[in-house]
N, CA, C and O atoms as a GROMACS GRO file, in nm:
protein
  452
    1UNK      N    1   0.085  -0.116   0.000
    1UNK     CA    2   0.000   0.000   0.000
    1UNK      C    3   0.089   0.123   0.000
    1UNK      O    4   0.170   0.151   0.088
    2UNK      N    5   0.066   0.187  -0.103
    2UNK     CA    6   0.139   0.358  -0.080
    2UNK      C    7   0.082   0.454  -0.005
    2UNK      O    8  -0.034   0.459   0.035
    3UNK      N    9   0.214   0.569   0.018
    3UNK     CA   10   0.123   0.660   0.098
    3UNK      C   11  -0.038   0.698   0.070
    3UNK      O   12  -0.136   0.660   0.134
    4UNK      N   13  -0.034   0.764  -0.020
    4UNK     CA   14  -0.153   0.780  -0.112
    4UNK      C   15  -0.268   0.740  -0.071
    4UNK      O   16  -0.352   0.822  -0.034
    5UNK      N   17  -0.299   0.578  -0.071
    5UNK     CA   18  -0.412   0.509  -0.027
    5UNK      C   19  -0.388   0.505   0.125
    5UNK      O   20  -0.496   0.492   0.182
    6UNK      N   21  -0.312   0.510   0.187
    6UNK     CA   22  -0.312   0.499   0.324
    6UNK      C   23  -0.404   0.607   0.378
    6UNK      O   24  -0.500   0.592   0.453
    7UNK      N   25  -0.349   0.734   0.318
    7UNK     CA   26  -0.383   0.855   0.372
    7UNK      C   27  -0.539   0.855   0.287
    7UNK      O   28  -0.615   0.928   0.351
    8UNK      N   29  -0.574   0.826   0.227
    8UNK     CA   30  -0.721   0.860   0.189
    8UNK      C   31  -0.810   0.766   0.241
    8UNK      O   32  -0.928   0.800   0.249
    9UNK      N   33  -0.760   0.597   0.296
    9UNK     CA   34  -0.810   0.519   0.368
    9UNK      C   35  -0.808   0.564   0.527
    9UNK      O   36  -0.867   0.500   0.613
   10UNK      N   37  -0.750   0.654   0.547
   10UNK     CA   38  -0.739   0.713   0.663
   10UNK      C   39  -0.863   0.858   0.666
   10UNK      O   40  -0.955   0.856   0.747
   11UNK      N   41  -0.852   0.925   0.607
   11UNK     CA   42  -0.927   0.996   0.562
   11UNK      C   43  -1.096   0.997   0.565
   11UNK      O   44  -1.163   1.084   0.620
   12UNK      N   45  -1.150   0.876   0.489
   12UNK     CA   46  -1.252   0.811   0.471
   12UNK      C   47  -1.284   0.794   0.588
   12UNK      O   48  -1.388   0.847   0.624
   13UNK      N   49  -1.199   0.707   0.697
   13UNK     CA   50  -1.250   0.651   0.747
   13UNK      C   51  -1.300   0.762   0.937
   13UNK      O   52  -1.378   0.739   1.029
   14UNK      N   53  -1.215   0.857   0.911
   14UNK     CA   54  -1.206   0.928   1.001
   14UNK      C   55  -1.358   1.029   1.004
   14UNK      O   56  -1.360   1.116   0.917
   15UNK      N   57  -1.489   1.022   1.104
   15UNK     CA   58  -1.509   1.073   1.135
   15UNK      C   59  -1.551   1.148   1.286
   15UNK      O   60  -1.490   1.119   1.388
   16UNK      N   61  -1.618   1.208   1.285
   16UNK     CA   62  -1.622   1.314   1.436
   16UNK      C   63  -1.678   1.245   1.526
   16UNK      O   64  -1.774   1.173   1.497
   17UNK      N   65  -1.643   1.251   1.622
   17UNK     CA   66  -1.734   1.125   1.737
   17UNK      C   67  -1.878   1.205   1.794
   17UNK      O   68  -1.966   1.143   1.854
   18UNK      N   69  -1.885   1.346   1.764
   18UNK     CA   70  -1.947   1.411   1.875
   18UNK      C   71  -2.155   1.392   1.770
   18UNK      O   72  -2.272   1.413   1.802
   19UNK      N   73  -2.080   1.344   1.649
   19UNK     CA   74  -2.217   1.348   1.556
   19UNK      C   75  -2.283   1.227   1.565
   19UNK      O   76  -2.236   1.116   1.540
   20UNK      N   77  -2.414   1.259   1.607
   20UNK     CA   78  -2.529   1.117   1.581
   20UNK      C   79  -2.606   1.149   1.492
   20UNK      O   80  -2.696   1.232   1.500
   21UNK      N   81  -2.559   1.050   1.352
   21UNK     CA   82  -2.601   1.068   1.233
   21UNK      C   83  -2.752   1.034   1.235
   21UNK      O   84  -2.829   1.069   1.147
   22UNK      N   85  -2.789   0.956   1.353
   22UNK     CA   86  -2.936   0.883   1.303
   22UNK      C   87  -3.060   1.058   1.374
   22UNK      O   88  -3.181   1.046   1.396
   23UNK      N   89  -3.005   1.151   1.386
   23UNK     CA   90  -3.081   1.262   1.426
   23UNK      C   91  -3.076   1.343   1.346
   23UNK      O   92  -2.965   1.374   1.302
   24UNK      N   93  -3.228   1.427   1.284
   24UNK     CA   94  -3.194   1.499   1.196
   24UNK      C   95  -3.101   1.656   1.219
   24UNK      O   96  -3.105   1.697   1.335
   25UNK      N   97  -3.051   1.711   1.155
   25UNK     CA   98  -2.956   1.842   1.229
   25UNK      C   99  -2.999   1.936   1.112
   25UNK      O  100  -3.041   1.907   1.000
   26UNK      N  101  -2.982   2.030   1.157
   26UNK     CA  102  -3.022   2.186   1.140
   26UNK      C  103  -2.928   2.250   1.062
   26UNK      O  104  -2.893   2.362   1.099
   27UNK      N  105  -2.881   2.205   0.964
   27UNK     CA  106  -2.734   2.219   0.903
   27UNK      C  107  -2.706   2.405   0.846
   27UNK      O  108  -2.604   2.464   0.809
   28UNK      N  109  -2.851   2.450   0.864
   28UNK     CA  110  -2.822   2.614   0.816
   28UNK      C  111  -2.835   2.715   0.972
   28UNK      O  112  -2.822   2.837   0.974
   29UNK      N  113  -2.862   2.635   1.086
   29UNK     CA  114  -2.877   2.755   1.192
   29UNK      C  115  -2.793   2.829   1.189
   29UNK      O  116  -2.832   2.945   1.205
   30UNK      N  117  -2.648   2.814   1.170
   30UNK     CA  118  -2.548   2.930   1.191
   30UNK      C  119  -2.587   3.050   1.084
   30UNK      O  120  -2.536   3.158   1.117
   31UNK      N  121  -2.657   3.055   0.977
   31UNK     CA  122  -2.675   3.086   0.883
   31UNK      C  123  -2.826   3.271   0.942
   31UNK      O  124  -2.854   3.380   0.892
   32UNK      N  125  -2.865   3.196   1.058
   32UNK     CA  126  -2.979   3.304   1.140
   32UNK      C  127  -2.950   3.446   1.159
   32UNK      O  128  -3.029   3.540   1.155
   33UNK      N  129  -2.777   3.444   1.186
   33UNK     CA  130  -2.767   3.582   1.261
   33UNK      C  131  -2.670   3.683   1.208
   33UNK      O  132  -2.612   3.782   1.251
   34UNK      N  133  -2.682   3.574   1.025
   34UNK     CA  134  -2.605   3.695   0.953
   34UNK      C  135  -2.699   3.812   0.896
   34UNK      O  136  -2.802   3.768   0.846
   35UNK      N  137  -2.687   3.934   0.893
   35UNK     CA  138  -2.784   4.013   0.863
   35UNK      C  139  -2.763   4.051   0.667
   35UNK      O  140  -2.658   4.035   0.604
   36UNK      N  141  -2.868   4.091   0.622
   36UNK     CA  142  -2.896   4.103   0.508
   36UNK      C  143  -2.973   4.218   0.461
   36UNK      O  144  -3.042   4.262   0.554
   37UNK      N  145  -2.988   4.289   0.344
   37UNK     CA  146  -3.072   4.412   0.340
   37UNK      C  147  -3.176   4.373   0.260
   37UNK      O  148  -3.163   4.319   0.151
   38UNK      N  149  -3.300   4.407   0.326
   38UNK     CA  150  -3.416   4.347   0.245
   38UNK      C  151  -3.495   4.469   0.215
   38UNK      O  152  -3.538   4.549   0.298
   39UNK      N  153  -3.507   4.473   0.098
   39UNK     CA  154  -3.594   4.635   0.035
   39UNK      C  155  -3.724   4.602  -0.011
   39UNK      O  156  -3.781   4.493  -0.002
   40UNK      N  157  -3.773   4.728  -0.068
   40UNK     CA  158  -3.933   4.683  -0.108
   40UNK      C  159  -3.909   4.789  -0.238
   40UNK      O  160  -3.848   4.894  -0.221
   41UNK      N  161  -3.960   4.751  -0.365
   41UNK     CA  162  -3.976   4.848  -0.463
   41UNK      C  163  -4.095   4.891  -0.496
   41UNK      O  164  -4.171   4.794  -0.486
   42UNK      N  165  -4.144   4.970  -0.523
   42UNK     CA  166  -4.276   5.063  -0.572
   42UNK      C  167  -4.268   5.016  -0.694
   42UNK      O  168  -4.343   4.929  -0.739
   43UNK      N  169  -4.213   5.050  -0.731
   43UNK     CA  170  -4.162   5.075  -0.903
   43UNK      C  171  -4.067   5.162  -0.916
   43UNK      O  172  -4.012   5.212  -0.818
   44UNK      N  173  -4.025   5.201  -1.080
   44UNK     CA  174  -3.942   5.228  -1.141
   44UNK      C  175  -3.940   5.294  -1.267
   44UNK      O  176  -4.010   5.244  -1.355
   45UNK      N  177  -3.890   5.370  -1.286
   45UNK     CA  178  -3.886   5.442  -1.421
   45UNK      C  179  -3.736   5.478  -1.478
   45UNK      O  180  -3.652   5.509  -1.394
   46UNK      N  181  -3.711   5.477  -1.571
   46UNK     CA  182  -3.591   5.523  -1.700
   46UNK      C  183  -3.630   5.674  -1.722
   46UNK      O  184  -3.742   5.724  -1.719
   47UNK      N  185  -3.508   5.735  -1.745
   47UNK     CA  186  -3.545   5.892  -1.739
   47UNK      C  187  -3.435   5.943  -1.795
   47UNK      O  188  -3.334   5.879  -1.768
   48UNK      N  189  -3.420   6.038  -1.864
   48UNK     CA  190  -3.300   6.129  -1.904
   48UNK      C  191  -3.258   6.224  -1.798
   48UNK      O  192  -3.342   6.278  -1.727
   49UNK      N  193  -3.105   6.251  -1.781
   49UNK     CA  194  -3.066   6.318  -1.670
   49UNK      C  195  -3.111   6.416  -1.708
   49UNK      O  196  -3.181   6.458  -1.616
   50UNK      N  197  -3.115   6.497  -1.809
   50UNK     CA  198  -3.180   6.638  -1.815
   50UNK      C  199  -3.355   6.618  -1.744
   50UNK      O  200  -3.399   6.705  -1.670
   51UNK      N  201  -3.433   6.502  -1.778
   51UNK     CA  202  -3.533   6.546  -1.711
   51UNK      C  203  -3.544   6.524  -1.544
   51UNK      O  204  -3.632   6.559  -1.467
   52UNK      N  205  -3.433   6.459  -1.523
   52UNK     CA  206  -3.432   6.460  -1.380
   52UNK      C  207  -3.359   6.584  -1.289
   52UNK      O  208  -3.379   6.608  -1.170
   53UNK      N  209  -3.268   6.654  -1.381
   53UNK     CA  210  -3.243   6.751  -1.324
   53UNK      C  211  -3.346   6.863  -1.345
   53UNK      O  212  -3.329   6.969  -1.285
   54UNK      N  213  -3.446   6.849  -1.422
   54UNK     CA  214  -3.592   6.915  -1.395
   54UNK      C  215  -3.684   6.939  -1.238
   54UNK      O  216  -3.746   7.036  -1.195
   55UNK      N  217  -3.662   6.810  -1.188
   55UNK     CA  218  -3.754   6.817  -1.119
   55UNK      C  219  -3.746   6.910  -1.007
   55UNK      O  220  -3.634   6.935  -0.962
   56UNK      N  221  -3.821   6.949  -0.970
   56UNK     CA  222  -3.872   7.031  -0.843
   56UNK      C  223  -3.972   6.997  -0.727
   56UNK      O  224  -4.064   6.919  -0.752
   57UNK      N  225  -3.960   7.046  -0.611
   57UNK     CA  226  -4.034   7.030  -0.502
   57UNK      C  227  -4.220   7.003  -0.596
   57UNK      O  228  -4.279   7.072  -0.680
   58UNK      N  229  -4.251   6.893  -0.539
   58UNK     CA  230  -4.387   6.911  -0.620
   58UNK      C  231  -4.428   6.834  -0.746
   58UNK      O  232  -4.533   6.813  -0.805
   59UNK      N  233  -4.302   6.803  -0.763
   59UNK     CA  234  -4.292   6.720  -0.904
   59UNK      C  235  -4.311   6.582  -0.857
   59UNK      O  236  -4.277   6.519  -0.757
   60UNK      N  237  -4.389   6.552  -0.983
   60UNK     CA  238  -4.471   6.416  -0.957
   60UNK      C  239  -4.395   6.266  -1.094
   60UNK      O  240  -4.422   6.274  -1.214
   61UNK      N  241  -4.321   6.167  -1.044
   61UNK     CA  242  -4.318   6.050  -1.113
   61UNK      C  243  -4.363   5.957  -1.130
   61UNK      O  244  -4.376   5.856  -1.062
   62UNK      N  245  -4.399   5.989  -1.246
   62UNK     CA  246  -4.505   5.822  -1.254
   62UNK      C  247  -4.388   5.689  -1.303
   62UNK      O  248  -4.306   5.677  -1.394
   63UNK      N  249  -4.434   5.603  -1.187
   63UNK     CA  250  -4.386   5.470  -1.198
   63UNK      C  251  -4.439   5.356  -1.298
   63UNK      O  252  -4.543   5.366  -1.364
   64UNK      N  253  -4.351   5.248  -1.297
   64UNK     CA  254  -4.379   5.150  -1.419
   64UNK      C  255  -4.493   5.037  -1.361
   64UNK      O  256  -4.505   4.925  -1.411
   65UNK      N  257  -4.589   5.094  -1.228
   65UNK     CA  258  -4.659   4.972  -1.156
   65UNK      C  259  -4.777   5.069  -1.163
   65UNK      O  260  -4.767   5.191  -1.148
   66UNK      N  261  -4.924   4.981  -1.193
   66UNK     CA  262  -5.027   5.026  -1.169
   66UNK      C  263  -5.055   5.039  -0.988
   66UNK      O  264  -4.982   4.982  -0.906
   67UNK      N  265  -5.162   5.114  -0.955
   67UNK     CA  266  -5.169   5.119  -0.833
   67UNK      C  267  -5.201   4.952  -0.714
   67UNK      O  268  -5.161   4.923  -0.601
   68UNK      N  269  -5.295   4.877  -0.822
   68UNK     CA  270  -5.352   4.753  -0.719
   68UNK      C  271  -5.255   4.623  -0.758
   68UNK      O  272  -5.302   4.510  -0.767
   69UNK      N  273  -5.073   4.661  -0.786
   69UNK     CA  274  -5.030   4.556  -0.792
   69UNK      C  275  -4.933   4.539  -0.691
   69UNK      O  276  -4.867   4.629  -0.640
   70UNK      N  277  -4.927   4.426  -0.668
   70UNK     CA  278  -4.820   4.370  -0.553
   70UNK      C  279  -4.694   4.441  -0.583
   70UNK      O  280  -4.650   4.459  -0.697
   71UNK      N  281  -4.639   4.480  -0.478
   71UNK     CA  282  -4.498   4.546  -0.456
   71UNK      C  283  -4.367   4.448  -0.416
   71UNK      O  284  -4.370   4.364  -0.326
   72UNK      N  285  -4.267   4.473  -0.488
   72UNK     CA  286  -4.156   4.360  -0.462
   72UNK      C  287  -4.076   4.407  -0.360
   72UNK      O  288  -4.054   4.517  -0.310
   73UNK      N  289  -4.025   4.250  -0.335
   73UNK     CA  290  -3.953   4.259  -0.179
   73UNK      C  291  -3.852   4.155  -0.228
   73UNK      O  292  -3.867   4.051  -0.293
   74UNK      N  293  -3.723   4.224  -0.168
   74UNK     CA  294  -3.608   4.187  -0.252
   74UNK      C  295  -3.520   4.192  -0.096
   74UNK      O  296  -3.499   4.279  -0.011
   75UNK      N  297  -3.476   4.022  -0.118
   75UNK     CA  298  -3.335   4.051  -0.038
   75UNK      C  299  -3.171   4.024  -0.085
   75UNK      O  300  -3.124   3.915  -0.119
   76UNK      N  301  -3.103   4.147  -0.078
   76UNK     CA  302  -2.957   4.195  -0.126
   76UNK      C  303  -3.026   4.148  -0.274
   76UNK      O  304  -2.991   4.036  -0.314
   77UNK      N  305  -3.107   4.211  -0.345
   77UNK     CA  306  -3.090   4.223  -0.472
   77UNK      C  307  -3.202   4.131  -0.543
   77UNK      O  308  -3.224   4.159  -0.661
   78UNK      N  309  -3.264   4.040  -0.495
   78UNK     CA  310  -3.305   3.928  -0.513
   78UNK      C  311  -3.450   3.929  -0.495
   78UNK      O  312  -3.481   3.981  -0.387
   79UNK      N  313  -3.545   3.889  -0.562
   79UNK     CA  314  -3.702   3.913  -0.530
   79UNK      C  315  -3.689   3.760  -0.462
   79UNK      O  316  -3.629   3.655  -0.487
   80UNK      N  317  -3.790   3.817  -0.350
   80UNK     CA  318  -3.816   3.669  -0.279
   80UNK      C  319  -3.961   3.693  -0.211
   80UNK      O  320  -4.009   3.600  -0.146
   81UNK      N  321  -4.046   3.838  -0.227
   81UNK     CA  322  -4.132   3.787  -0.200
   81UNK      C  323  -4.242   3.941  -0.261
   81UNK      O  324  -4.193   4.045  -0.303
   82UNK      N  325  -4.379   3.915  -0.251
   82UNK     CA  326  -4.438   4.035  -0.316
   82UNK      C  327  -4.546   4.021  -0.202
   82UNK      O  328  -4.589   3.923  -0.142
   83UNK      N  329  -4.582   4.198  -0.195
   83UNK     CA  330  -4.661   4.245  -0.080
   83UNK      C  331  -4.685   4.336  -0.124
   83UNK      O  332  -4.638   4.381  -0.228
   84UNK      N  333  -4.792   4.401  -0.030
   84UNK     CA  334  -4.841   4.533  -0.019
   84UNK      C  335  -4.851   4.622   0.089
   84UNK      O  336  -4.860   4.585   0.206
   85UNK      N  337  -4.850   4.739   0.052
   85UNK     CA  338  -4.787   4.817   0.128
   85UNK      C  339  -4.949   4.871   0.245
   85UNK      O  340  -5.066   4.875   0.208
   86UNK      N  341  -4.902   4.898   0.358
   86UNK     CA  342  -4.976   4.888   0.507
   86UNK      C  343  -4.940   4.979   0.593
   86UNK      O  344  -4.821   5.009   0.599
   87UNK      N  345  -5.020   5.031   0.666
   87UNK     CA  346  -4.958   5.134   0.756
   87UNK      C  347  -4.914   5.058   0.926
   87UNK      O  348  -4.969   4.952   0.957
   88UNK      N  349  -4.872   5.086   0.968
   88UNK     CA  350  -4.799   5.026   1.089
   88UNK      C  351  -4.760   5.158   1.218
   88UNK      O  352  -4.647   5.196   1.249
   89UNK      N  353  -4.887   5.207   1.272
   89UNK     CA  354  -4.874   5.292   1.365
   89UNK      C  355  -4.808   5.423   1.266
   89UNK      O  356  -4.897   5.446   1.184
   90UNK      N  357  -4.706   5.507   1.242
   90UNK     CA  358  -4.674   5.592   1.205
   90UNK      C  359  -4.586   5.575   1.128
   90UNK      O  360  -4.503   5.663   1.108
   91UNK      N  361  -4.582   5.450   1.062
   91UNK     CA  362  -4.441   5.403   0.971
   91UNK      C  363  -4.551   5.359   0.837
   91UNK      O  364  -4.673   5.374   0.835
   92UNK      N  365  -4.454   5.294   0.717
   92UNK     CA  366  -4.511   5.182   0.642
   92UNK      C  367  -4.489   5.022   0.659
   92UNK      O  368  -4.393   4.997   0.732
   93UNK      N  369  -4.533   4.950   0.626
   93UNK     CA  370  -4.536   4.843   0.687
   93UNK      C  371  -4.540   4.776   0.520
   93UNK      O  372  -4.555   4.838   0.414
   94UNK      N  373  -4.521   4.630   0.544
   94UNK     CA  374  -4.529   4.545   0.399
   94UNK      C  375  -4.631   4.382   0.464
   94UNK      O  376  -4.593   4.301   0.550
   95UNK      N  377  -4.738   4.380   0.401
   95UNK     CA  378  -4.797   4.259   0.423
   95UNK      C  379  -4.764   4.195   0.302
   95UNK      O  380  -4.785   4.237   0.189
   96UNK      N  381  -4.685   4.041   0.352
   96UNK     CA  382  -4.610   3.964   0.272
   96UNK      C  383  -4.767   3.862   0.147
   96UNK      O  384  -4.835   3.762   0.170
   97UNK      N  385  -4.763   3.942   0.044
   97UNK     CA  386  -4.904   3.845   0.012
   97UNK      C  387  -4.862   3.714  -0.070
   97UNK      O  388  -4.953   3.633  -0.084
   98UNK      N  389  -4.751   3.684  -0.120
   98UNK     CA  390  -4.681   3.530  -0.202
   98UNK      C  391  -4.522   3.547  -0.156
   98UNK      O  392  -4.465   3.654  -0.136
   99UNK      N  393  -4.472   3.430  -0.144
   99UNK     CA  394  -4.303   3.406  -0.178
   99UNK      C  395  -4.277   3.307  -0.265
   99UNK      O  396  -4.310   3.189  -0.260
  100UNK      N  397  -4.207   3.374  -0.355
  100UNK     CA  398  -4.145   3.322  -0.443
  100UNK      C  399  -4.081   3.208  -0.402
  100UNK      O  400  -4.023   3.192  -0.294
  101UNK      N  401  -4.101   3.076  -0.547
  101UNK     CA  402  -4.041   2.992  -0.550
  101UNK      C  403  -3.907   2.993  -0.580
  101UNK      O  404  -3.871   3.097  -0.635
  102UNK      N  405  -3.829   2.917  -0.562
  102UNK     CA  406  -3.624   2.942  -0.607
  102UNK      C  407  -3.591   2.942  -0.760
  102UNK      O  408  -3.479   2.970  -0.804
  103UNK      N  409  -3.731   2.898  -0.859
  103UNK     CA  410  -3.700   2.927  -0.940
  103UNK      C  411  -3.754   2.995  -1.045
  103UNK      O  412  -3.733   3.019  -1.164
  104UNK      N  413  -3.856   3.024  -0.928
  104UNK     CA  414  -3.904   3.116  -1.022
  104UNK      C  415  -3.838   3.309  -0.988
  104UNK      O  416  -3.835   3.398  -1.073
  105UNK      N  417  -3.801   3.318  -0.861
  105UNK     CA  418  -3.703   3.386  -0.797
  105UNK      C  419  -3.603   3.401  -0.898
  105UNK      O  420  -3.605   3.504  -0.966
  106UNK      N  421  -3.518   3.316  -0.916
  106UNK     CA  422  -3.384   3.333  -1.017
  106UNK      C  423  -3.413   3.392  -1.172
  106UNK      O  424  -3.345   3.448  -1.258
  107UNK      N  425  -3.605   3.334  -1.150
  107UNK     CA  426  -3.614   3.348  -1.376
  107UNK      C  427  -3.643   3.523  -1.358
  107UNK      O  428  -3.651   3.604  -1.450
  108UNK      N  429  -3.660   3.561  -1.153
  108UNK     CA  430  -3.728   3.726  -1.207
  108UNK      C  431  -3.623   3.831  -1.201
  108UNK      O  432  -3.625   3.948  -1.240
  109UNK      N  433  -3.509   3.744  -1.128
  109UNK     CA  434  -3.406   3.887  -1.070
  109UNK      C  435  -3.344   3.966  -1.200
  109UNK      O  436  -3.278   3.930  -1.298
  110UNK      N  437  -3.393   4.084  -1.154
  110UNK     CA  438  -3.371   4.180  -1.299
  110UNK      C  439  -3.322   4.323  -1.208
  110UNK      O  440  -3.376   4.374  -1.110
  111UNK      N  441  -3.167   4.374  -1.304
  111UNK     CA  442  -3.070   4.401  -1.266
  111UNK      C  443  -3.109   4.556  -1.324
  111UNK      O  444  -3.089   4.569  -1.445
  112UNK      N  445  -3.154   4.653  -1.266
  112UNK     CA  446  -3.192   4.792  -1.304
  112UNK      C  447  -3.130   4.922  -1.343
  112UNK      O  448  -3.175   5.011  -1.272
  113UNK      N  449  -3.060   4.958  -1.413
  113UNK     CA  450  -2.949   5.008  -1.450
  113UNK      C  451  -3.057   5.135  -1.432
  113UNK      O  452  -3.020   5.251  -1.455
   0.00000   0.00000   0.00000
């Protein structure tokens, strides 16, 4: 036997004593308490800098969303879920109304220049 197989028969055979495989485990908890930025979009519009350096106090943009449609909710970039928008004591608030599936998530993420 060469090193080679020794060390990968060694390898193989080596695992952790502290794991009981026959229990299911939680393999993403560490994953809870990283933080992430989760936004909400209205909508969106394309504009020429000249007409944006137009605008003034008062000035009104119309967005690319009719009023009675679900608003996206995007985390770091990513749609993952659509809601509507709610008042929450003196703030806005988002009631979550669908979440996206993973692939249908991936077919929407669209990159807004």
């Amino acid at each position: 036997m060469n090193d080679m197989t020794h060390d990968s028969e060694a390898l193989g055979a080596a695992k952790p004593a502290d794991v009981d495989v026959s229990q299911p485990q939680d393999h993403y908890a560490f994953l809870a308490d990283i933080k992430v930025r989760l936004s909400v979009e209205v909508g969106s519009v394309s504009m020429r800098v000249s007409d944006i350096m137009d605008l003034r106090e008062g000035s009104v943009v119309e967005l690319d969303r009719q009023v009675d449609q679900l608003i996206d909710i995007n985390v770091n970039g990513t749609l993952v879920a659509r809601g509507e928008v709610v008042p929450v004591k003196n703030k806005f608030g988002v009631r979550i109304a669908e979440i996206m599936s993973n692939g249908m998530a991936k077919a929407r993420v669209e990159r807004r220049n």
